[in-house]
N, C-alpha and C positions, 0 to 999 in steps of 0.2 A: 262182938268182935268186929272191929271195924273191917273195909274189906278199900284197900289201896290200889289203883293202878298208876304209872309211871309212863308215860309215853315216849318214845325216843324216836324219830322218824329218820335220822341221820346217818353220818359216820361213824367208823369203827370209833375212834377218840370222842366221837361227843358220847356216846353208849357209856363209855370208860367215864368219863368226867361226872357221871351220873351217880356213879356206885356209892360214891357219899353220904347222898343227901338219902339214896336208897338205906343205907345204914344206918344212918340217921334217923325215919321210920321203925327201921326195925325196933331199934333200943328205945324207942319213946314209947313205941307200941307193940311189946314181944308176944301179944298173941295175936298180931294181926295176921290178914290175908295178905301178901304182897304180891301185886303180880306186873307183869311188864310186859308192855307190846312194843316190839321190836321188827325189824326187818331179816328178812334172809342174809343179808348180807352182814349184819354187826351180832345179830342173835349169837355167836359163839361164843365172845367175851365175856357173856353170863353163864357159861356153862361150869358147875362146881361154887356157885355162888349158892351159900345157905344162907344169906337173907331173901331171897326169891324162892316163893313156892310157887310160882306158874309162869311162864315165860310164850307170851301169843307172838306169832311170827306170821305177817303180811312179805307180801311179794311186789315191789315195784317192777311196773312191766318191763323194764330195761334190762333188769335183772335175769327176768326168765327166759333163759336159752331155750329153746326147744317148747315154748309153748305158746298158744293163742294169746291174744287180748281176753278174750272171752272168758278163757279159763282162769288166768288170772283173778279177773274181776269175780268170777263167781266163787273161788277157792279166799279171796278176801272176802267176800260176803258171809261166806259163813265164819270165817273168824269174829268176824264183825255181833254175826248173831249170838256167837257162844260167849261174848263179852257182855252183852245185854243180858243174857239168861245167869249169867255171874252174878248181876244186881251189885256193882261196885258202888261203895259210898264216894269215894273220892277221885276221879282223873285228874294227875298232873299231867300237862302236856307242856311238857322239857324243851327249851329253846329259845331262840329269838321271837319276836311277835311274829304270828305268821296266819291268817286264814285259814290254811290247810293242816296245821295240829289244830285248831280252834276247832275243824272239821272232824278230823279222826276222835278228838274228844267229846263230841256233842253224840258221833256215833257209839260210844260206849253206850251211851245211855246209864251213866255214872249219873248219881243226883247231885255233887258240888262236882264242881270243872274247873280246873284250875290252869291261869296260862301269862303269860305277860302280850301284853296289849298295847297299843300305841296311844299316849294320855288315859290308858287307865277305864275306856270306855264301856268296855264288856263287850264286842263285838267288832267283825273285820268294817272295810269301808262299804260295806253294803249294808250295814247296822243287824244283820243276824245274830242274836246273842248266845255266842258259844259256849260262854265262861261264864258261868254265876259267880265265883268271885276271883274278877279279873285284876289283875297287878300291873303298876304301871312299869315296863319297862325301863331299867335302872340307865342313864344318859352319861355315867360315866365307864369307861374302860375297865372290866374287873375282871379277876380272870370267872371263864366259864364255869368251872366247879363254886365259885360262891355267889352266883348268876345263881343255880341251879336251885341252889340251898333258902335263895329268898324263895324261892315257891314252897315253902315248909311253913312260912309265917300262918296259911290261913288255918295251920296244923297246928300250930301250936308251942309249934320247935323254933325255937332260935339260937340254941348251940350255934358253935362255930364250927365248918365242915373239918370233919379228917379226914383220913389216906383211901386214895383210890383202892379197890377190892377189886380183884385178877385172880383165877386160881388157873396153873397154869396145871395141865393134864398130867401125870404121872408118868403114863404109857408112852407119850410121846418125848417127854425128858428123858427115859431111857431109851425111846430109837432115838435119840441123839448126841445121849453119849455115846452109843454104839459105834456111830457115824464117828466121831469125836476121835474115839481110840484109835481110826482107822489112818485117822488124815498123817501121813508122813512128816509134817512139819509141827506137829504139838510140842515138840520138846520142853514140855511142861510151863509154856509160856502163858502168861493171861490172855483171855481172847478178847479182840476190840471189834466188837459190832460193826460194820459198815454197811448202813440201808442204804439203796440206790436210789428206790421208785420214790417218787411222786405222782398222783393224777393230776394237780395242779400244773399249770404251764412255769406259774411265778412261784413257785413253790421247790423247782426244779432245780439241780446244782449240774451242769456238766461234766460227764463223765470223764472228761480227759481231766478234770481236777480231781474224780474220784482214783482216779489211775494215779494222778503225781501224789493224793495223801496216801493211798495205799502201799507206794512205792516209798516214800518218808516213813511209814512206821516199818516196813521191814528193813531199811538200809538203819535207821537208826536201833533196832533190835527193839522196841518198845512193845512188841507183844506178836501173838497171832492175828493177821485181820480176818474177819469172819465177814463173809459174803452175802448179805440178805437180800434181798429182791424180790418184785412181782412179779410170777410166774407165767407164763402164756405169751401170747404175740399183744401188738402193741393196739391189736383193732376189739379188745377185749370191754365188754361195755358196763359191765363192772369196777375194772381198774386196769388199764393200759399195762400192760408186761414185760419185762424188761432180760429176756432169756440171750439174745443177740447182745444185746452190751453187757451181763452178767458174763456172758461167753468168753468174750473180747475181753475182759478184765484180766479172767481166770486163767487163761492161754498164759497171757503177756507175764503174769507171776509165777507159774506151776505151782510148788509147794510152799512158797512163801506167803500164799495166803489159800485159804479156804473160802469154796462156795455150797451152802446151803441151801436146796430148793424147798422151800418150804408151800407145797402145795395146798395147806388148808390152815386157816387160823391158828387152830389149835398146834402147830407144826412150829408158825412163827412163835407164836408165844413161848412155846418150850423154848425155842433159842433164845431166844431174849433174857430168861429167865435163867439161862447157864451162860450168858457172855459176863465180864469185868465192867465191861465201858462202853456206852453206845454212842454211834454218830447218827445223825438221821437227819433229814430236810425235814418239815411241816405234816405228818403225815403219822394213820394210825402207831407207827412203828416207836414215836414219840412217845405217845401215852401209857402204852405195851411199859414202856423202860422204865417210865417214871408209875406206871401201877407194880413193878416190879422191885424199884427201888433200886434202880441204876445209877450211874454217873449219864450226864448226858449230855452233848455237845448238837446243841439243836441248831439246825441251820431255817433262818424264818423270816420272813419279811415282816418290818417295822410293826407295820398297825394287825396283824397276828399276833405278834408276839408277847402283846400287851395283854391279850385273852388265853392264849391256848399254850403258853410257857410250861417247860415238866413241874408238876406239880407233887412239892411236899419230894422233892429228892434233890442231892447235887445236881445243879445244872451249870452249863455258860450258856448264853443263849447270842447268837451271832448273828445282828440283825442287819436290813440292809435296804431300804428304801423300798418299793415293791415288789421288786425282785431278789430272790439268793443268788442268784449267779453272778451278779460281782463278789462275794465272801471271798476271802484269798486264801490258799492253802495254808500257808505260815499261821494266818487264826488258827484253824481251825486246829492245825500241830501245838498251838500252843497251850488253846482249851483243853485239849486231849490231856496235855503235861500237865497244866492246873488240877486238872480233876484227878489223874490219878495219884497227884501228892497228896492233895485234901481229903481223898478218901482211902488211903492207904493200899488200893490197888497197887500190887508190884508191874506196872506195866515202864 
């Protein structure tokens, strides 16, 4: 029985962009061992996933509020050790070329190591050979999900990827329609997602634009807007927080639109997963929609857009030089109107 790991060292969206090529394994290989090492921070969006029978979770120091360097590092060490005492046949380590997955895969102590490389080499520029059989990273623009899927070749698979895999929590979709019942402005209208955050700077759209589309879909009555946002203050070293201008939004509308604090992953996801139609900048909340099978009105800068597009769901994708914050509101009213005729949302 073979025995798999997948390495993901990233973002909540690249974790998500993964779950393919993860299924992809499965079905090639249904008695295998799958496991995946992940971060504290994206580790949720595998949670309810049945192609994964073990899921290892590291702590970047950044991440850990409330504790040492020290402890970090020793509490990744033993993860580190109990991947070795696993004896995995195969690490992929998921991503752009990088030294440091070359790294985290060499430490499994996996016998084949798999990774994309710069020419193809086997090893970073200090010639350490990470990957026993290293892939030359692909030089044209593709999206990430079939980026991912060429590291299957040294497996054997070369299927073409399918649909992102999300299972969004149960408990949670019903504290939210709880929430849901509550809000005074439902009158049985379709809800349209509106995410605010970005971590990115270029990735970011101004809220006084989120304020005039929000103000356009309820003057024109095309649905409920639904308030998402990152929770916390804005000095959060995880993901900057956006509670002050979710504030400022929620004031300036009262019951015309709804705001959702979605305090933990699993929170977002349920919401995502009971809106109509999503808007979002560049950002987990993107992948969330389109592993859920949303409409989606992605706001993203040009040379993004080309890799990280909603995939395998309706999308517009409204691109804009390096920055989003010239996008114009009228797009993005208009994307919203496309998408909800093409996909028969009544919004």
């Amino acid at each position: 029985m073979p025995r798999i790991l997948f390495i993901r060292r990233d973002n909540i969206g690249d974790l998500i962009c993964t779950t393919p090529a993860i299924r992809a394994v499965r079905q090639a290989f249904p008695g295998a061992k799958i496991g995946v090492l992940a971060n504290s921070y994206n580790a949720a969006v595998l949670a309810g996933n049945a192609d994964i029978d073990c899921v290892y979770v590291y702590e970047k120091a950044k991440h850990a509020s409330g504790k040492s360097r020290a402890r970090v590092h020793l509490e990744n060490a033993r993860t580190f050790w109990r991947l070795r005492r696993e004896r995995y046949d195969a690490a992929i380590g998921c991503g752009s070329s990088s030294p440091r997955i070359g790294r985290l895969a060499f430490l499994t102590g996996a016998r084949e190591r798999i990774g994309f490389v710069d020419g193809g080499t086997g090893g970073d520029p200090t010639g350490r050979p990470y990957y026993t059989r290293p892939i030359a990273e692909p030089a044209v623009d593709e999206h990430e999900v079939i980026r991912t899927h060429r590291l299957l070749e040294p497996l054997g698979i070369a299927s073409p990827p399918g649909d992102l895999v999300l299972v969004p929590d149960p408990v949670e979709q019903e504290r939210f329609e709880s929430a849901r019942v509550l809000h005074p402005g439902r009158g049985g209208r379709p809800l349209i997602a509106v995410a605010i955050s970005a971590r990115i700077e270029r990735n970011k759209w101004p809220i006084e634009k989120f304020g005039s589309l929000i103000d356009e879909i309820v003057r024109r009555g095309l649905g409920t807007p639904l308030l998402l946002w990152a929770p916390g203050p804005k000095t959060s070293p995880a993901f900057p927080g956006d509670d002050e201008a979710a504030g400022s939004l929620l004031s300036r509308f009262g019951d015309g639109a709804w705001g959702y604090r979605t305090e933990t992953l699993a929170a977002l996801i349920a919401a995502v997963s009971r809106a109509d139609l999503v808007v979002t900048p560049d950002t987990g909340t993107l992948h969330i929609a389109a592993a859920c099978k949303k409409p989606t009105v992605a706001l993203m800068t040009r040379d993004k857009s080309l890799r990280w597009y909603p995939w395998n769901t309706p999308h517009v994708v409204l691109a804009c030089g390096d920055r989003v914050g010239p996008v114009a509101v009228d797009e993005v009213l208009g994307a919203v109107g496309r998408l909800a005729a093409g996909s028969g949302c009544p919004c």
